[in-house]
LODRENTI-820531 format. One line per 5 residues: number of its first residue (from 1); their letters; for each residue x, y, z of C-alpha. Coordinates in steps of 0.25 Angstrom, whole numbers, plus 2048, in hexadecimal, padded with zeros to 3 digits. Example, Ala and Ser with C-alpha at 12.3 -4.5 7.8 and 13.67 -1.06 7.14 Angstrom:
% LODRENTI-820531
1) AS) 831:7EE:81F | 837:7FC:81D
//
This chain:
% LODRENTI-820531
1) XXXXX) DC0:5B1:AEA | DBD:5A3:AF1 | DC5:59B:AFA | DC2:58E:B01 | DC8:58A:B0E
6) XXXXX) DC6:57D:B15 | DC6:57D:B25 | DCD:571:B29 | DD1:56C:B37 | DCF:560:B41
11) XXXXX) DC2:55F:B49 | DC0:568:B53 | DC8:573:B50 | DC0:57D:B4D | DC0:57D:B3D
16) XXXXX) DAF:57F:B3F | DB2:58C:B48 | DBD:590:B3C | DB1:58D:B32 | DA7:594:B39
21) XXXXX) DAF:5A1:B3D | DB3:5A3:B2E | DA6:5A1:B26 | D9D:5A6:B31 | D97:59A:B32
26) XXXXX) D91:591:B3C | D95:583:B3B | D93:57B:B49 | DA0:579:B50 | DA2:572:B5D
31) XXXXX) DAE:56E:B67 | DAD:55F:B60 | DB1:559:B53 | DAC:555:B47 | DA2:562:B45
36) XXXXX) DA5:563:B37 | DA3:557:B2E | D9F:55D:B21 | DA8:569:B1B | DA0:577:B1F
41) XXXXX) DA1:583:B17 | DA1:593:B18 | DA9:59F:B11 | DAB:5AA:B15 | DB0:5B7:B0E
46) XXXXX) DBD:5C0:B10 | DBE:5CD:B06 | DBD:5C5:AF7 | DC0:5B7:AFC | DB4:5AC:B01
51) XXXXX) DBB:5A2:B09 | DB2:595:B09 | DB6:58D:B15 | DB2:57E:B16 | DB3:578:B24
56) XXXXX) DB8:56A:B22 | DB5:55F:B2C | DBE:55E:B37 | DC8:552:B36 | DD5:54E:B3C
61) XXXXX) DDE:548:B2E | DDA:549:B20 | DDD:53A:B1E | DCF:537:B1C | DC9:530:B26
66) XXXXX) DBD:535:B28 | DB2:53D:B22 | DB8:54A:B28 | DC5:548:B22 | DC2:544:B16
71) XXXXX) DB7:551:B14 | DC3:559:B18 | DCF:552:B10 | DC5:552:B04 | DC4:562:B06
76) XXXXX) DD1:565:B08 | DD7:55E:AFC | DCD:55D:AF2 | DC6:569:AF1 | DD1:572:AF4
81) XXXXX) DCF:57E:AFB | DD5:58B:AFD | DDA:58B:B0A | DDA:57E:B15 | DD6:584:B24
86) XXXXX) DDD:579:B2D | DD9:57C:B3A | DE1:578:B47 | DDD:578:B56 | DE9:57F:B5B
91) XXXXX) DE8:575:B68 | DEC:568:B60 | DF2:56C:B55 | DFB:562:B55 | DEF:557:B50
96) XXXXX) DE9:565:B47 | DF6:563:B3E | DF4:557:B3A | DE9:55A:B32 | DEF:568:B2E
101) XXXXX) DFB:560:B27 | DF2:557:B21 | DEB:563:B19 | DF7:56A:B14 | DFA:55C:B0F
106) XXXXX) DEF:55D:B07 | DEF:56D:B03 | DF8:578:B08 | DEF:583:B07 | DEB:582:B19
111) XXXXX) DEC:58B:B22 | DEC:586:B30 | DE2:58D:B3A | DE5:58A:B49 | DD8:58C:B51
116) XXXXX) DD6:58B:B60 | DE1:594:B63 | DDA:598:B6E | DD8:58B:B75 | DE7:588:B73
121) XXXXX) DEA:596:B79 | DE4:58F:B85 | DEA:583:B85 | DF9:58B:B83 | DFA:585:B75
126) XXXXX) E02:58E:B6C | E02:58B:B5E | E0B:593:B53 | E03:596:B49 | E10:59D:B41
131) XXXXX) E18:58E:B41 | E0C:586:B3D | E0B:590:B31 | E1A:58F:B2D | E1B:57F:B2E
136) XXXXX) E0E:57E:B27 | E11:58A:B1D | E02:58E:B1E | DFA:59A:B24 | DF6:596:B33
141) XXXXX) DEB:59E:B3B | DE9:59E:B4B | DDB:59B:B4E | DCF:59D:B59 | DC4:59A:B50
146) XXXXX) DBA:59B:B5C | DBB:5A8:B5F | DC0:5AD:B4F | DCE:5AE:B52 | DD6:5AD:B43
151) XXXXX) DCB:5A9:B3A | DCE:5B6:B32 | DDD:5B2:B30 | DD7:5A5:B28 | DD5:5AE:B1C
156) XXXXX) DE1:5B4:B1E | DE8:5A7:B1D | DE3:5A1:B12 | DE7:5AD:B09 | DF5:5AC:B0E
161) XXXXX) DF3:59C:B0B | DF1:5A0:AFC | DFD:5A9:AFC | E06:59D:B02 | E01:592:AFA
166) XXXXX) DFE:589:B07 | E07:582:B11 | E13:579:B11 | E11:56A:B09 | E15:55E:B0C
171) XXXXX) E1A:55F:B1C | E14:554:B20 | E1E:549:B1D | E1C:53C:B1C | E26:52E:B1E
176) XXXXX) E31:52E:B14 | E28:520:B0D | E1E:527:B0C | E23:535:B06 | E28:52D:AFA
181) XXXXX) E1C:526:AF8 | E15:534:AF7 | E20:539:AEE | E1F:52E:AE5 | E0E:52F:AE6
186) XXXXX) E0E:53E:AE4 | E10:53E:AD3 | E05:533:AD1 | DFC:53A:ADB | E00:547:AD5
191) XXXXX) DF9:542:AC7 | DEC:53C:AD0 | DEA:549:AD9 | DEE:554:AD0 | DE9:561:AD7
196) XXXXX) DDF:55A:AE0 | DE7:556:AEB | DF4:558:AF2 | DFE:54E:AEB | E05:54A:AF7
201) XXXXX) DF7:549:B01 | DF1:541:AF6 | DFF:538:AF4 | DFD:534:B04 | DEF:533:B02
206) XXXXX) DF0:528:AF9 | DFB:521:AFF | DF4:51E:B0E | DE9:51A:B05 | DDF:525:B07
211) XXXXX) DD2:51F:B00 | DCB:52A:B02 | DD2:534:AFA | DD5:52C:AEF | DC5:52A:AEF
216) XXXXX) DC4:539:AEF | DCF:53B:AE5 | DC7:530:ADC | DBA:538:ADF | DC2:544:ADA
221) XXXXX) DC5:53F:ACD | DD5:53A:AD1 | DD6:52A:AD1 | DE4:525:AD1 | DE7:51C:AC5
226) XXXXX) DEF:510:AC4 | DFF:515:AC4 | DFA:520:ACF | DF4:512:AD7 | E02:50A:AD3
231) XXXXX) E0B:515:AD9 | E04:514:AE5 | E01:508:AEA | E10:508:AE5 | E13:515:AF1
236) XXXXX) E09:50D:AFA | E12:501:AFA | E1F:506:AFB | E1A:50C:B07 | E13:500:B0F
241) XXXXX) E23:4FB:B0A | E27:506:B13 | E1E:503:B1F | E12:50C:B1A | E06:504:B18
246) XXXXX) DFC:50B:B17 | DF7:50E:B24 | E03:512:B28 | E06:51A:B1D | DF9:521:B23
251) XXXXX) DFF:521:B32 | E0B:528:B2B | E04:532:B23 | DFD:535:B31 | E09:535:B39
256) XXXXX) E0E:540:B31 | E05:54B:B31 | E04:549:B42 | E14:549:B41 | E13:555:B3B
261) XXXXX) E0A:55D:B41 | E11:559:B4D | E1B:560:B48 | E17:56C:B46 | E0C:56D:B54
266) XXXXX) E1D:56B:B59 | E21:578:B52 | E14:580:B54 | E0B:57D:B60 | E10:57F:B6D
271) XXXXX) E08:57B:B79 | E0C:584:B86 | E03:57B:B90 | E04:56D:B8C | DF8:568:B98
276) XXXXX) DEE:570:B8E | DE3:564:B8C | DE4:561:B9B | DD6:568:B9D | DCF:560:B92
281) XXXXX) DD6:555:B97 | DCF:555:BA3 | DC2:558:B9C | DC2:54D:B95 | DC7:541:BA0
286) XXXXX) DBA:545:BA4 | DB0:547:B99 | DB6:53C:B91 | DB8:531:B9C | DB2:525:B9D
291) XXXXX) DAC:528:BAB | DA8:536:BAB | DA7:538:B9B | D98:532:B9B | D95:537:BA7
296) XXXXX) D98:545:BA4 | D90:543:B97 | D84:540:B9C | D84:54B:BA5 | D86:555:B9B
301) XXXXX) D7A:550:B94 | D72:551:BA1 | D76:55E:BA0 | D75:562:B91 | D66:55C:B94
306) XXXXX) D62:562:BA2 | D64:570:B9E | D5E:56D:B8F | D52:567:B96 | D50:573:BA1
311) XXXXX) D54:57E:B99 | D4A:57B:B8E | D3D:57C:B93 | D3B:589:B97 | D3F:58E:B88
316) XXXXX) D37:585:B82 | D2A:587:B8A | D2C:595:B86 | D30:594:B76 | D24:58A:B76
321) XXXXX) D1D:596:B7B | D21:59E:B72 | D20:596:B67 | D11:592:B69 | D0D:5A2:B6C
326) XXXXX) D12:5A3:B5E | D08:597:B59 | CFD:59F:B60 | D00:5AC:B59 | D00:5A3:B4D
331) XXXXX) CF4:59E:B4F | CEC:5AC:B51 | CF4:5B2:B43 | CEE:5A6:B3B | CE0:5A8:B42
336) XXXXX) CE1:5B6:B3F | CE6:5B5:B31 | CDB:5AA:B2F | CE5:59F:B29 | CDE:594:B27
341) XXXXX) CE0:589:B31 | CE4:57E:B28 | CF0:587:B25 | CF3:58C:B35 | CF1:581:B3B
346) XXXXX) CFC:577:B36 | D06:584:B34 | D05:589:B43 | D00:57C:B4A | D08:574:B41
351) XXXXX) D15:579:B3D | D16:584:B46 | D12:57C:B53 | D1C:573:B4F | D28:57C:B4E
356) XXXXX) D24:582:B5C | D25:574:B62 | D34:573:B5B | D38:57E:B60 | D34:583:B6D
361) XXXXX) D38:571:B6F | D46:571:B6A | D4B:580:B6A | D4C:580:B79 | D55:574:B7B
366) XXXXX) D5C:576:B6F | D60:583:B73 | D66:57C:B80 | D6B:56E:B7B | D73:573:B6F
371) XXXXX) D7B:57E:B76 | D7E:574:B82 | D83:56A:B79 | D8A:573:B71 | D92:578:B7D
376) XXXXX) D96:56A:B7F | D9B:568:B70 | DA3:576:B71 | DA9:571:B80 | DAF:564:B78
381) XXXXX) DA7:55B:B7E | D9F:553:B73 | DA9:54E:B6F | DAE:547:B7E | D9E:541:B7C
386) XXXXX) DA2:53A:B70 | DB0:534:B76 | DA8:52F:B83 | D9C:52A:B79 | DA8:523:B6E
391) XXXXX) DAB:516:B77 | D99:515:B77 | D98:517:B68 | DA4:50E:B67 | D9E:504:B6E
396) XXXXX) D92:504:B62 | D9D:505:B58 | D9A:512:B56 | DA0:520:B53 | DA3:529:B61
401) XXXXX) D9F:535:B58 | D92:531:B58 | D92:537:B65 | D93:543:B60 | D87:543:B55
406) XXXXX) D7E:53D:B61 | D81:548:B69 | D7D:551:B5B | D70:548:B5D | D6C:550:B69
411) XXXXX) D68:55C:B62 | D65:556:B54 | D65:548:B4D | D66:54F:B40 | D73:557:B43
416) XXXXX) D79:54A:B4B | D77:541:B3D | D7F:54D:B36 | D88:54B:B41 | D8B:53C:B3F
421) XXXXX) D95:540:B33 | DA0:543:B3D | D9F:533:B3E | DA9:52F:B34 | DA6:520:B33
426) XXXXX) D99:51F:B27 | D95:513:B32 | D95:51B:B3F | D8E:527:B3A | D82:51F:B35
431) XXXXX) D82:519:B43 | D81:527:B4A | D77:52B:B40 | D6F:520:B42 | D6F:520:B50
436) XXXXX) D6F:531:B53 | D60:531:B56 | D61:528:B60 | D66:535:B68 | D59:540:B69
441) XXXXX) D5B:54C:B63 | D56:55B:B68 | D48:558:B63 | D46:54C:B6A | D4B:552:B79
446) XXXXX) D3B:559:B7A | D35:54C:B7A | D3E:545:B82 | D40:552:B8C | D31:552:B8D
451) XXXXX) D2D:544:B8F | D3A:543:B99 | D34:54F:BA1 | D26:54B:BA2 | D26:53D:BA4
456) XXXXX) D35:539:BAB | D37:546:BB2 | D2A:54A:BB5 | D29:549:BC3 | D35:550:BC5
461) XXXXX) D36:560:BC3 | D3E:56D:BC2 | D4D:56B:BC0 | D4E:55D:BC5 | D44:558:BB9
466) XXXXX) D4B:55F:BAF | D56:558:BB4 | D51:54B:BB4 | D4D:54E:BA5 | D59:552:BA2
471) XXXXX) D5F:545:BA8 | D53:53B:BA1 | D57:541:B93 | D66:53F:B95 | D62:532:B98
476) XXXXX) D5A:530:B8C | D65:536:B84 | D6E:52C:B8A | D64:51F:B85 | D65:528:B77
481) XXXXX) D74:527:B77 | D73:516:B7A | D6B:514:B70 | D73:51B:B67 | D7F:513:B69
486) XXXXX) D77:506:B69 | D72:509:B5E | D7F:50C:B58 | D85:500:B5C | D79:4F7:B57
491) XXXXX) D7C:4FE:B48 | D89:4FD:B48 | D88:4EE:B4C | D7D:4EC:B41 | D7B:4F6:B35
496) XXXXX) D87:4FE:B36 | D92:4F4:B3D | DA0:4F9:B40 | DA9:4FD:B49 | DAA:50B:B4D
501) XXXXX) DB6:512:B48 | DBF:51D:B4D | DBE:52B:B4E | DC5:535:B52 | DBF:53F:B5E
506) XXXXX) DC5:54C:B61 | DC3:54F:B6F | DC3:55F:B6F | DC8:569:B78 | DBF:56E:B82
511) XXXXX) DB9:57D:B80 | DB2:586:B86 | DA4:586:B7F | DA2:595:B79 | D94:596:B7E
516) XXXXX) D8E:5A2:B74 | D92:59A:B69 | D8D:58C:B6D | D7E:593:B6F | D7F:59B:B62
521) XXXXX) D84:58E:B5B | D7C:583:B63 | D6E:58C:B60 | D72:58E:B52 | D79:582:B4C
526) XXXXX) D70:578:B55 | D64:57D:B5B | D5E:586:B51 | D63:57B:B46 | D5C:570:B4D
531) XXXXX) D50:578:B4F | D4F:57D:B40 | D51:56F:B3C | D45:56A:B43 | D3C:576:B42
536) XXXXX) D3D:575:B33 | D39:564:B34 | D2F:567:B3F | D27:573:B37 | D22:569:B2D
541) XXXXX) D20:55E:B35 | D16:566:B3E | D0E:568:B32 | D0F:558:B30 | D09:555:B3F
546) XXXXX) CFE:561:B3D | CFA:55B:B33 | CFB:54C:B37 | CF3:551:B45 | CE8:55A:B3B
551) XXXXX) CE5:552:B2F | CDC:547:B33 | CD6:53A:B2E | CC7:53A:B33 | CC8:541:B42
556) XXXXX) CD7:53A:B43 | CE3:541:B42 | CED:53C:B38 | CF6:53A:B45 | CEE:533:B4B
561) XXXXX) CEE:526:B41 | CFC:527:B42 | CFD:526:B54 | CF2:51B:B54 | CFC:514:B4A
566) XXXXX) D08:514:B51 | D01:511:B5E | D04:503:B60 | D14:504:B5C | D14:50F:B64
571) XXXXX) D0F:509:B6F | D1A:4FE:B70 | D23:50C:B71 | D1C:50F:B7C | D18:51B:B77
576) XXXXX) D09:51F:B6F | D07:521:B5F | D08:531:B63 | D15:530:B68 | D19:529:B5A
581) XXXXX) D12:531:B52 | D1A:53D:B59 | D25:536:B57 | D24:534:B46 | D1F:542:B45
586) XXXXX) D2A:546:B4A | D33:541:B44 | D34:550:B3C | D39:557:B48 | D3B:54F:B57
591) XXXXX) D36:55C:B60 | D26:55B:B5A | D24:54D:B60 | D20:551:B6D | D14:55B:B67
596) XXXXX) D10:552:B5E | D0E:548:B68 | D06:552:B71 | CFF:558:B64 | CFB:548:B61
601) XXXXX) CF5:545:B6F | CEE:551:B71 | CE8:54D:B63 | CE8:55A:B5C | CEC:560:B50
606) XXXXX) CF8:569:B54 | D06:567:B5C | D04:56A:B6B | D0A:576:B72 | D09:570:B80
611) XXXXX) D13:577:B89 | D10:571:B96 | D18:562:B9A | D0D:560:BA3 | D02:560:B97
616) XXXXX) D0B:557:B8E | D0D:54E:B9A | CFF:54C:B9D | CFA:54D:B8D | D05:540:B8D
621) XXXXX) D01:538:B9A | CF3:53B:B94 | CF7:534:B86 | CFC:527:B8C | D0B:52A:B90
626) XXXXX) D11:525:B9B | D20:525:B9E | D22:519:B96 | D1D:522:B89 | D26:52C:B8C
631) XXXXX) D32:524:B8E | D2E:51D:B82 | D2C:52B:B7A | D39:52F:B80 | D41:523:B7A
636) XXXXX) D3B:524:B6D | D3E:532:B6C | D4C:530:B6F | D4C:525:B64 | D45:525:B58
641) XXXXX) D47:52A:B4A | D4E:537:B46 | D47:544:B43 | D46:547:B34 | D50:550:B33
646) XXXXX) D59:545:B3A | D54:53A:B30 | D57:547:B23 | D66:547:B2A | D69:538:B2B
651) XXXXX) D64:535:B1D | D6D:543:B18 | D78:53B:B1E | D76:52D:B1B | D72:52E:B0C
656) XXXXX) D6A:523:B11 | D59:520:B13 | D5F:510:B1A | D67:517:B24 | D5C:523:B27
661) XXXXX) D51:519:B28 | D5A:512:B32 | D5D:51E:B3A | D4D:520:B3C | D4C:512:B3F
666) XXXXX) D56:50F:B4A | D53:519:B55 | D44:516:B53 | D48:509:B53 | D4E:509:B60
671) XXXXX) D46:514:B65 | D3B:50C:B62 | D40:4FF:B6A | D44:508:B76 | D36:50C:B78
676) XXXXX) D31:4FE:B77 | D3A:4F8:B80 | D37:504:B8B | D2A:501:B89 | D28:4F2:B8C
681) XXXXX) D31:4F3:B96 | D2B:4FF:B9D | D1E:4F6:B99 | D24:4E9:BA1 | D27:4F2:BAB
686) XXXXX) D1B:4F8:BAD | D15:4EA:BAD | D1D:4E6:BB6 | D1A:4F1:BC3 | D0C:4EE:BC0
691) XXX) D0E:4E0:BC4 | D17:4E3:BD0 | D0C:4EE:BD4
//
């Protein structure tokens, strides 16, 4: 026997830690919302029954106002499931219910799962779990999800749900107008629904003038004809008679359900100590205000940084190690079993050189930059980041939860695009999308780290240079995060105008991080993601630059044609046609730019294992750089076109080559128009102290 259950609940209230604990899955969840915005899916199996569970999008109403609410309405009323897991933070209930009434509006087959009973233990909140269940007619369950707490009673409950037939109908009630406009609605839309829908949801669906369940009633095969249209617009008139247009029709029809699941928090929750929130009060005048909100950001990406920037050496100096012993032992098995070179060569110098460069260069910061950021998401404070950063975005008429997917940016421009579907508005999504790689993602920080450190921070050493490094990159970050929003403001005053709409931000509790789980989860879900992603790109693509560096015309390597090409444009960057030609190779994986451009200068066939900064720094300074170049480099690798897999993901989500072709564009663009004004102007400058000298 199969049974579906749906997982329903607003944001943030631990419907993925529900999802995860029951199947056994791992879906990423976080102490911010918006995590979920496709439904996920598990089973699992008890005695003869699989259960398959869907994790709908977290949303606050069924009313459709977004792309979450509508995944979620669509689920709940169409496709009909089993059992519907409404989920409740057992600290607000009170705004929880409002949702809960809407679904067994919809279907009485719910049972109510109050999670967070331990966070409301804390905070003296005492919820009757027995009252809830006889006012609402349906099984209720005490929850601690984090820690397993009544997932088991779930199964329980959904067989005594199929005993009871489901819980109490119609207790929401509406003003006396506008119960008889339902009640002279309900046998026309009896006819049009059938066994599609709930008769009286669909009744007040179509009298506030729902467009978008009609459409999807339509889309269903269910389009109202013309006496079902007569009675009403008839209904529809009597009421804005009455004093119900329809907007407040919609106001009433809201007013309701808060009415009463006020009522029912009144009978059921009980809250001992009523200064609960004072601590997260305080928190948050001071992570959240105007004076020391920015502040206190920027220092904690110092930090992030610092520790990123110092704790990564030593272990990738020694997986690189490591890694190229393995190349030599290589080597000596292809010798000894007498491959043939045209076969070893591009295989071990080739491919395998280039994995070894990925991966002794991202794994180490990766494995320290995800699991900070990731204790900052479970603390509950990305979501403080994207209310400072709202008034900014605002500014640029654009969405504050593109705050959010920029912070995503930091580890991969790919997953950040996948991330722009929290943004509700078509318009502000295509604007975040465009605009993400404006930010530098993990594989970008080697370049940047290493020119920083050799040619800004080089006179300075130990602790205070990794300091300074760490404060150069924030600073680089920074000029990455303004041109995001002046380039958001200059597309939405141009190809994309409008104003920015509203959105709803839930500002979370704070929580204590569980440290296990965030290294398990940020090495796993992030770090080992990331780092498969690009070793699967950048395996070919080392096979491309062997060949490009090997296969010649006359004694001229192919590359070569290609940086004595690009030598002129690239000089107006202040940089070289190495650097550029770096750059475009690639563009399959960020991390191997560096060793192609040392592989290129040292004109040889093969990526460079050079450990030492000291050899790069004089191989670099002996090829022309001077701190203008490396400046210049820096900007361009801040902000040029998007990785592959980045490019693969913005085409995935647009359905569009224009829009694609426009996300490589701008941030080369700009890139491209920062280096060549840096360039004159350190140019004119230079001019300039000769003259006074």
């Amino acid at each position: 026997m199969e049974k579906v259950i749906a997982l329903a609940g607003n944001p943030n209230v631990g419907k993925s830690t529900v999802f995860n604990g029951l199947t056994g899955l791992n879906q990423h969840t976080g102490n911010w919302p918006g995590k979920t915005v496709e439904s996920a899916r598990g089973s699992c199996h008890r005695g003869e029954t699989v259960f398959r569970l869907v994790d709908l999008p977290g949303c606050y109403s069924l009313l459709s106002h977004s792309q979450e609410e509508e995944v979620a309405r669509d689920f709940i009323c169409f496709e009909h499931p089993d059992a519907v897991l409404a989920i409740c933070d057992a600290t607000c209930m009170e705004r929880n219910m409002n949702l809960v009434l809407q679904i067994l509006e919809t279907t009485p087959r719910v049972i109510l799962a109050v999670n967070l009973l331990d966070e409301a233990e804390k905070k003296e909140i005492r919820v009757d779990l027995q009252k809830f269940s006889g006012e609402l007619g349906i099984p209720v369950i005490g929850m601690a999800a984090r820690s397993g707490q009544g997932l088991e009673q779930v199964f329980e409950a959904a067989g005594d749900l199929e005993r009871s037939g489901g819980g109490k109908r119609g207790l929401v009630r509406y003003p006396e107008p506008v119960e008889q406009a339902i009640a002279a609605l309900k046998p026309s839309v009896s006819t049009w629904a059938g066994e599609l829908v709930d008769v009286r949801w669909a009744a007040v669906r179509l009298l506030t003038g729902d467009d978008t369940f009609e459409a999807e009633m339509q889309a269903r095969g269910r389009i109202l004809e013309g006496g079902q249209k007569e009675i009403l617009a008839e209904e529809q008139e009597k009421l804005s008679e009455a004093g119900f247009g329809q907007e407040r029709l919609r106001d009433a029809v809201a007013e309701a359900f808060i009415r009463k699941a006020e009522e029912l928090c009144a009978i059921a929750v009980h809250y001992e100590n009523r200064q609960y929130a004072q601590k997260d009060r305080r928190l948050d005048r001071l992570f959240t205000s105007r004076r020391t909100g920015f502040p206190i950001m920027f220092l904690l990406l110092l930090l992030i940084f610092w520790i990123t920037v110092s704790g990564a050496n030593y272990p990738s100096a020694l997986l690189f190690d490591v890694l190229f012993w393995i190349e030599d032992q290589l080597a000596r098995l292809a010798a000894v079993l007498k491959i043939p070179g045209w076969i070893s060569d591009p295989l071990i110098f080739g491919v395998y050189r280039t994995l070894a460069w990925v991966v002794s260069v991202m794994l180490p910061p990766m494995a320290i930059f995800f699991p900070l950021f990731t204790l900052l998401e479970d603390f509950g404070y990305l979501p403080r980041v994207a209310f400072n950063l709202d008034r900014c975005f605002r500014k640029c008429r654009a969405c504050g939860k593109q705050a959010l997917t920029m912070c995503m940016g930091f580890g991969c421009n790919a997953a950040a695009v996948t991330g722009c579907r929290i943004i509700d508005s078509p318009r502000e999504r295509m604007i975040a999308i465009l605009t993400n790689s404006l930010v530098p993602c993990n594989g970008r920080f080697p370049t940047i780290l290493l020119l920083i450190s050799m040619f800004l921070a080089g006179g300075v050493s130990g602790l205070a240079g990794s300091f300074l490094s760490a404060l150069l990159l924030a600073a680089v970050i920074l000029l990455g995060t303004g041109m995001t929003l002046l380039a958001s403001r200059i597309l939405s005053g141009t190809v994309l105008q409008g104003l920015p709409s509203a959105f709803t931000l839930e500002l979370p509790p704070y929580r204590r991080p569980q440290f296990g789980k965030v290294i398990v989860r940020s090495v796993f879900d992030r770090t080992l993601f990331v780092l498969r992603r690009a070793v699967v790109i950048a395996a070919p693509s080392g096979l491309v630059i062997w060949l490009a560096a090997n296969v010649r015309i006359g004694d001229t390597p192919v590359f070569r044609y290609c940086t004595d090409f690009l030598d002129p444009f690239a000089g107006l960057l202040g940089m070289d046609g190495v650097i550029l030609t770096a750059f475009i190779l690639g563009m399959t994986a960020n991390e191997i730019v560096l060793p192609v451009m040392l592989m290129m200068y040292l004109a040889q066939g093969n990526l460079q294992q050079i450990s030492d900064v000291s050899v790069i720094f004089c191989l670099l300074t002996d090829h022309g750089w001077t701190w203008v170049t490396a400046v210049s480099t820096i900007l361009f690798s801040l902000m040029h076109w998007p990785c592959g897999t980045a490019c693969a993901t913005i085409y995935r989500e647009t359905r569009s080559l224009r829009w694609t072709v426009l996300a490589i564009l701008l941030p080369t663009g700009v890139g491209a128009a920062a280096c060549f004004l840096f360039t004159s102007l350190a140019g004119l400058l230079t001019e300039i102290l000769k003259q006074i000298a």
